[in-house]
N, C-alpha and C positions, 0 to 999 in steps of 0.2 A: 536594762531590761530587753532591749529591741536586740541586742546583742548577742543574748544568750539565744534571743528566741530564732533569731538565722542559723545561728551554728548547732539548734536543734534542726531543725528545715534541713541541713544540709545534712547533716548526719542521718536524718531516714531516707533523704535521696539516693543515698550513698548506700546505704543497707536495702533498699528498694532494686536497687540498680544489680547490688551481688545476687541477691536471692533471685532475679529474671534470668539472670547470665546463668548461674549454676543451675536453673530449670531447663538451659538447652541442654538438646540430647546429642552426644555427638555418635557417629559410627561406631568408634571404639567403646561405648559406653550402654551400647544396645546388649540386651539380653540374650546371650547366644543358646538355645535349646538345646543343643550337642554339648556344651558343658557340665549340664546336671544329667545326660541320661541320652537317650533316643528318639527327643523327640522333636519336631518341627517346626512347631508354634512358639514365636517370642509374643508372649503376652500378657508381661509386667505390667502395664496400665490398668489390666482385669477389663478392659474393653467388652469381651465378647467371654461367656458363661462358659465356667470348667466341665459342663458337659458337653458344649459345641466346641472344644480345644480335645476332647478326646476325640471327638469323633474324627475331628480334621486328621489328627493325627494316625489316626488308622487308615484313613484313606490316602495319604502320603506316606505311611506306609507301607503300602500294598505298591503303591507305583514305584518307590524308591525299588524296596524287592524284586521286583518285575522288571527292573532297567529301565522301565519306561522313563524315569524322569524325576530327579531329586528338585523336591519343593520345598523352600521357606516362606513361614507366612509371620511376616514380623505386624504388629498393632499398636501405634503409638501416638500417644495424646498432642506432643508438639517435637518437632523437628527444629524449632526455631525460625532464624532466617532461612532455614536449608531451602534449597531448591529440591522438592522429593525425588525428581529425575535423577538431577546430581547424586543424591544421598543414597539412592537404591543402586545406584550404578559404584558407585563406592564402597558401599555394603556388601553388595553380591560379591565383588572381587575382591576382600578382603578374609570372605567366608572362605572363598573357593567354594560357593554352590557348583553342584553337579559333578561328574565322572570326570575324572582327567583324562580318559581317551575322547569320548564322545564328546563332553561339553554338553548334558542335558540337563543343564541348570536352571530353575527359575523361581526368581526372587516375585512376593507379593506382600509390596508395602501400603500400611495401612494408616493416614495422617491425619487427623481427627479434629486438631483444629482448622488447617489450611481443606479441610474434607474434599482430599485427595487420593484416589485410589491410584497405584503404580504398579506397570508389571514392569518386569527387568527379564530380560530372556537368552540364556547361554545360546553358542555359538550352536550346537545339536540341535537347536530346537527351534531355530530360527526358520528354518523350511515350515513346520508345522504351526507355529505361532507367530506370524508374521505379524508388524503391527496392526493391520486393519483387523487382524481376528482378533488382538487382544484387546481392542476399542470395541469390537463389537461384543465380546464378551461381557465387557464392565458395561456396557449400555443396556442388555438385553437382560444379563443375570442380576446385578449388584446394586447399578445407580439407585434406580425404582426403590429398591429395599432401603439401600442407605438413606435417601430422601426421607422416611419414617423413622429414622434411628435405628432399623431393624438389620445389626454389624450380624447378630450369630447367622439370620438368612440370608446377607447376604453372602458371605465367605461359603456358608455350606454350599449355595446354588449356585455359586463362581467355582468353587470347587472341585465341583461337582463334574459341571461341563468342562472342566479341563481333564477331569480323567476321561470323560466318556469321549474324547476327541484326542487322546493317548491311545486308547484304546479299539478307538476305531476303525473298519477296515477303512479300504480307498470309498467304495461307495458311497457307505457314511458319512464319510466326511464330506463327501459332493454334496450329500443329502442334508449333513449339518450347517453347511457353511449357506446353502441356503434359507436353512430356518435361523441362521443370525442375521442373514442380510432383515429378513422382514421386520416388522413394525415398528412403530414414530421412535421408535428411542437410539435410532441408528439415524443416517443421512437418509435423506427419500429416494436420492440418486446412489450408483455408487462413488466410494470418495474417488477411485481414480480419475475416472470419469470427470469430476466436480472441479478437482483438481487439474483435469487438462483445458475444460473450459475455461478456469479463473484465467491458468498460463496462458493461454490462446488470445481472451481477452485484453489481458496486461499486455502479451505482445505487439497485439496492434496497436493500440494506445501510446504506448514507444515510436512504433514507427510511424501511426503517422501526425505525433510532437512530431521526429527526428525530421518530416521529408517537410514539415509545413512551415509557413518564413519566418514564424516568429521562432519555431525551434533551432532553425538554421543559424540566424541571426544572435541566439542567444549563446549558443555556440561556439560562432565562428568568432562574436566579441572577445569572447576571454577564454582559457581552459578554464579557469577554476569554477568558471559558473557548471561547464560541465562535469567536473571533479564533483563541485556541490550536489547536482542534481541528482548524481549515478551511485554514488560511493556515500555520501552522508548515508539514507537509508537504510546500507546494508551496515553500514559502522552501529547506527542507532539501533537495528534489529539484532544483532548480535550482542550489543552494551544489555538489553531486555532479556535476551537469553539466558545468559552469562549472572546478571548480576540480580535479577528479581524472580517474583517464583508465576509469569504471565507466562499463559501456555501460547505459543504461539500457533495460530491460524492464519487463513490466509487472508479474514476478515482483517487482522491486526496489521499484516503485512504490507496491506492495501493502503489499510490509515496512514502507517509509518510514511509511505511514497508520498501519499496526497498531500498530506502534511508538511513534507518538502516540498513539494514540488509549490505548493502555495507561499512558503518562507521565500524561495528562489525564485519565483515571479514577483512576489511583492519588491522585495530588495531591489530586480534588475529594472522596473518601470520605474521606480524611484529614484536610481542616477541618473539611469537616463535621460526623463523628464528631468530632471537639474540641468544636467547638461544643456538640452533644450534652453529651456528659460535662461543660464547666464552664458551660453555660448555666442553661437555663427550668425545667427538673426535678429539684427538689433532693430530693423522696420516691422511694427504691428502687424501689420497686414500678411508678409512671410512668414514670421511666429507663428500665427495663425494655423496657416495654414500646412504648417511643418507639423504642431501638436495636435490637430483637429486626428491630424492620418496615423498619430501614434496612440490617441485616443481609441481609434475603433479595435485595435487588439488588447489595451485594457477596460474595452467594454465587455469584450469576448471573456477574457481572461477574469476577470472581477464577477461573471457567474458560474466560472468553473472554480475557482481557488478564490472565495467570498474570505479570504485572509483580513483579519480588522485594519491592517498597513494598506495593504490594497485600496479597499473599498475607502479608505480615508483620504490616499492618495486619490483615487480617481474624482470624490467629491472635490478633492483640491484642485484638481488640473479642470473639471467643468467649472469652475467659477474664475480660473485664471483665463480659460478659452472667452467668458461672458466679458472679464473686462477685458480682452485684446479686443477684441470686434467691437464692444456696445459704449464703450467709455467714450465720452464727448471728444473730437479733435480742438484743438485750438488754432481759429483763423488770427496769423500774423497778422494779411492784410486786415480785417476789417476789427482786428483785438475783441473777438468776442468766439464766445465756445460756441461750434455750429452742432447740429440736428439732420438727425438722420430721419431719412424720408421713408414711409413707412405706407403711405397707400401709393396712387397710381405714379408710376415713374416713368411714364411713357415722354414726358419734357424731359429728361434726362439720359434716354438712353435712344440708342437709333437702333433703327427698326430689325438687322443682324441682332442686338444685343437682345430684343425683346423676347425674340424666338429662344434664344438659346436658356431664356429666363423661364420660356414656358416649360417647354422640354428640358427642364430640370436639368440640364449642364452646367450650366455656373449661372450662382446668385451674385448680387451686383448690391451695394452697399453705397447708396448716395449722402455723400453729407453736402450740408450746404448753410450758407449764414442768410438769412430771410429778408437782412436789411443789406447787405450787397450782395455783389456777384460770385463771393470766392466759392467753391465748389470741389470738392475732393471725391473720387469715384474709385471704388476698389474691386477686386473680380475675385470670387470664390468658385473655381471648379469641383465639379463634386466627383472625386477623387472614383468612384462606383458607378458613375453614368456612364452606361453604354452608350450613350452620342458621340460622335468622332467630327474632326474638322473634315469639312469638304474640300476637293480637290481645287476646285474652280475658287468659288469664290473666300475659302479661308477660313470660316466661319467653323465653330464647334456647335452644328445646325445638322450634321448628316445622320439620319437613321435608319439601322439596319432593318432588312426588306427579306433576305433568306440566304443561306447558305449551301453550300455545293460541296461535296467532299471527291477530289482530285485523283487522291494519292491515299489510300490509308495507312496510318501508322502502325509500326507492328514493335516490336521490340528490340531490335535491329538497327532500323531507320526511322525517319520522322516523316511525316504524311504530310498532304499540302490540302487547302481547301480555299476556295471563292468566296469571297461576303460580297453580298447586293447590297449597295445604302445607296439614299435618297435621300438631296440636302433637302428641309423641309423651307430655306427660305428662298435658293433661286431655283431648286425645283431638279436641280440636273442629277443623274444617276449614273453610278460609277462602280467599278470593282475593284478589290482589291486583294490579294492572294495574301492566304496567313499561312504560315508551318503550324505542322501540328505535330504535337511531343511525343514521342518513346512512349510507348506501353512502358509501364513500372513495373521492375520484377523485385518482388517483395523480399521472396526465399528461396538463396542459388544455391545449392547443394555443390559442395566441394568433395569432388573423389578423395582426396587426400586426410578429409579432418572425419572425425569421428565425432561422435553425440557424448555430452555428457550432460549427467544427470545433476540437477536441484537441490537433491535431495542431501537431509545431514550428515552429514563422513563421522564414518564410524568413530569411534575411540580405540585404539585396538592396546592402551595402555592400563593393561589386569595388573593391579597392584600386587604383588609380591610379598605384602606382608602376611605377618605369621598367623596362619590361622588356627583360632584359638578353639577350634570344636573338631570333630571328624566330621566334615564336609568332603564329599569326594573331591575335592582340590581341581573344579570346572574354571572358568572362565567365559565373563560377557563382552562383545563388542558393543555393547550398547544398544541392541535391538529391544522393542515393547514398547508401550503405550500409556496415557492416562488419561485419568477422566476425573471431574468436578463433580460434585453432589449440592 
């Protein structure tokens, strides 16, 4: 019985599975309007009403006539896994939308599951429909309508505006392109603008990881931590491109980094710290105080990149720091675990050591055994205290009083300057001359190299196949735009 009933299960898996597949649409299997006649509109799925399909087609008619510019508008229910960019960009060169001199091709795909709108734009028309106009287009005319289900207004009032902006003189279109910049359903700044802020942003943030010592340090450890940091990214943002249908922004672009850059912090405090703990420092006390100082960049690091390794790791290394320092020593001599002293320690330490306990330089860690004399005394410098050791008497007691600047530093050379300190326990006052570093020059312009751009490289590979309609036989490098509903 249970038998029959699997190999039923699987037999409608298996017919489930055909019938999905044969519902994708591929390019070659799209309805081409130049096969049955002269007309423009592929819209087999009945999407959008046979009186809004004539009308379209009159008005791309009129432009085709006009040279201004052969239009298809294909409407279809699912593309499958297609990526619509992919598909429109496959599509158009397969049609050969547009003039074969000119190249005033333009392809408008319409995707109704994944409700994605696509323009695709020959190589003639790329001056006039640059992708930001044809993002502003679908934002100002189309999204709004699509959002309501309303396909026939939206393609008329998309349509629309792309003739009257075919059609229009230079003025006009100074005067159109700023009635698309305006209202919320565009960016509030403009994108380029938006876009050289992010870039501008992300580049400091590079450099100053790249100049600060844990980026140095992470660095100069290994290459591949650098390979990791720099190259994974673009590998991941490209596997997203390539293989799924996420449009990429500069929101995503952002995550993609963070997101490494979090996996690649967490990973590199975690051998590290290993190392630590079974290497160089077998005395408590130098432990200590080796992983206290590797601590405070994965205190830094653990609220920038809150990674769950991380933030797991550094609860781990603060409870290994509690037992190196807090865990009972054991007195040989008197064979009992001694106790650390924890109010006045002034029997314990002289009177150099008390000061330097005040003035936050180093803490002092007395154990001792209560029923004899053994006694073990450790020193913690606080790695961050501006006190310095005095000249005269030794002590890490001297505190700074005011500074003098010598020499200034310029870019060139390094600057020199004075410190005044005062040791606070014999009292004596002294100088001391510090250098001071190179102005940092961020961005050095090299006569010889030239800028290049960010942005996506064209495709300039127009497929060749046979086109099956009269398409003026155009070609797209890949320029246009889309948008989500």
């Amino acid at each position: 019985m249970w038998k029959y009933h699997h190999c039923a299960v699987i037999l409608i898996s298996l017919l489930c599975c055909f019938s999905l597949t044969a519902q994708q649409v591929t390019k070659d299997k799209v309805w081409n309007p130049k096969d049955y006649g002269k007309g423009y509109v592929s819209n087999a799925d009945k999407i959008i009403s046979q009186e809004t399909e004539v009308k379209l087609n009159g008005l791309l008619s009129k432009l085709d006539q006009d040279k201004k510019a052969q239009v298809a508008v294909v409407l279809l229910n699912s593309i499958g896994d297609a990526v619509p960019k992919t598909f429109a960009h496959a599509l158009f060169n397969q049609w050969s939308i547009g003039d074969k001199q000119t190249h005033n091709g333009l392809l408008i795909l319409l995707v109704k599951d994944q409700r994605r709108i696509e323009f695709e734009v020959g190589y003639g028309l790329e001056g006039l429909f640059p992708d930001i106009i044809c993002y502003r287009i679908q934002q100002k005319a189309m999204v709004p309508a699509l959002k309501q289900n309303h396909y026939d207004q939206a393609l008329l009032d998309g349509l629309q505006l792309i003739s009257d902006r075919l059609y229009a003189s230079k003025e006009k279109l100074a005067i159109q392109g700023n009635q698309l910049a305006e209202g919320r359903s565009t960016y509030p700044l403009s994108v380029f603008f938006y876009d050289f802020l992010v870039s501008l942003g992300y580049l400091i943030i590079i450099t100053c990881f790249t100049l600060s010592a844990f980026g140095q340090r992470l660095i100069s450890t290994s290459c591949w931590w650098g390979i990791l940091l720099f190259m994974a990214p673009v590998l991941i943002i490209t596997l997203l491109a390539i293989f799924t249908n996420i449009f990429m922004t500069w929101e995503i672009f952002l995550a993609v980094f963070y997101g490494c850059w979090c996996i690649t912090t967490s990973f590199f405090f975690t051998i590290e710290l290993n190392i630590r703990k079974n290497g160089y420092f077998k005395r408590r006390p130098e432990q200590y105080r080796k992983i206290r100082t590797e601590l405070r960049d994965i205190g830094i690091y653990t609220i920038l990149f809150p990674f769950p390794l991380l933030i797991f790791q550094f609860i781990r290394w603060k409870m290994w720091l509690k037992h190196l320092r807090y865990d009972p020593y054991y007195s040989e001599k008197c064979k009992a675990d001694m106790i650390l002293v924890t109010g006045d320690k002034s029997a314990h330490l002289s009177a150099a050591e008390l000061v330097e306990e005040r003035l936050g330089a180093v803490e002092y860690d007395i154990w001792i055994v209560p029923e004899c004399s053994d006694q073990l005394k450790f020193a913690y410098p606080d790695p961050t205290s501006k006190i310095v050791k005095c000249n005269t008497c030794k002590n890490k007691t001297a505190k700074l009083q005011g500074r003098k600047t010598i020499l200034r530093a310029t870019s060139k050379r390094e600057g020199r300057r004075e410190l005044d300190y005062e040791c606070q326990f014999c009292r004596i006052k002294f100088c001391r001359g510090e250098a001071i570093p190179k102005r940092q020059v961020f961005f050095k312009v090299n006569n010889a190299g030239s800028a290049t751009s960010a942005g996506s490289s064209s495709s300039s590979g127009s497929s060749s196949g046979s086109s099956s309609g009269s398409w003026g036989g155009g070609s797209s490098g890949g320029g246009g735009a889309g948008s989500n509903w």
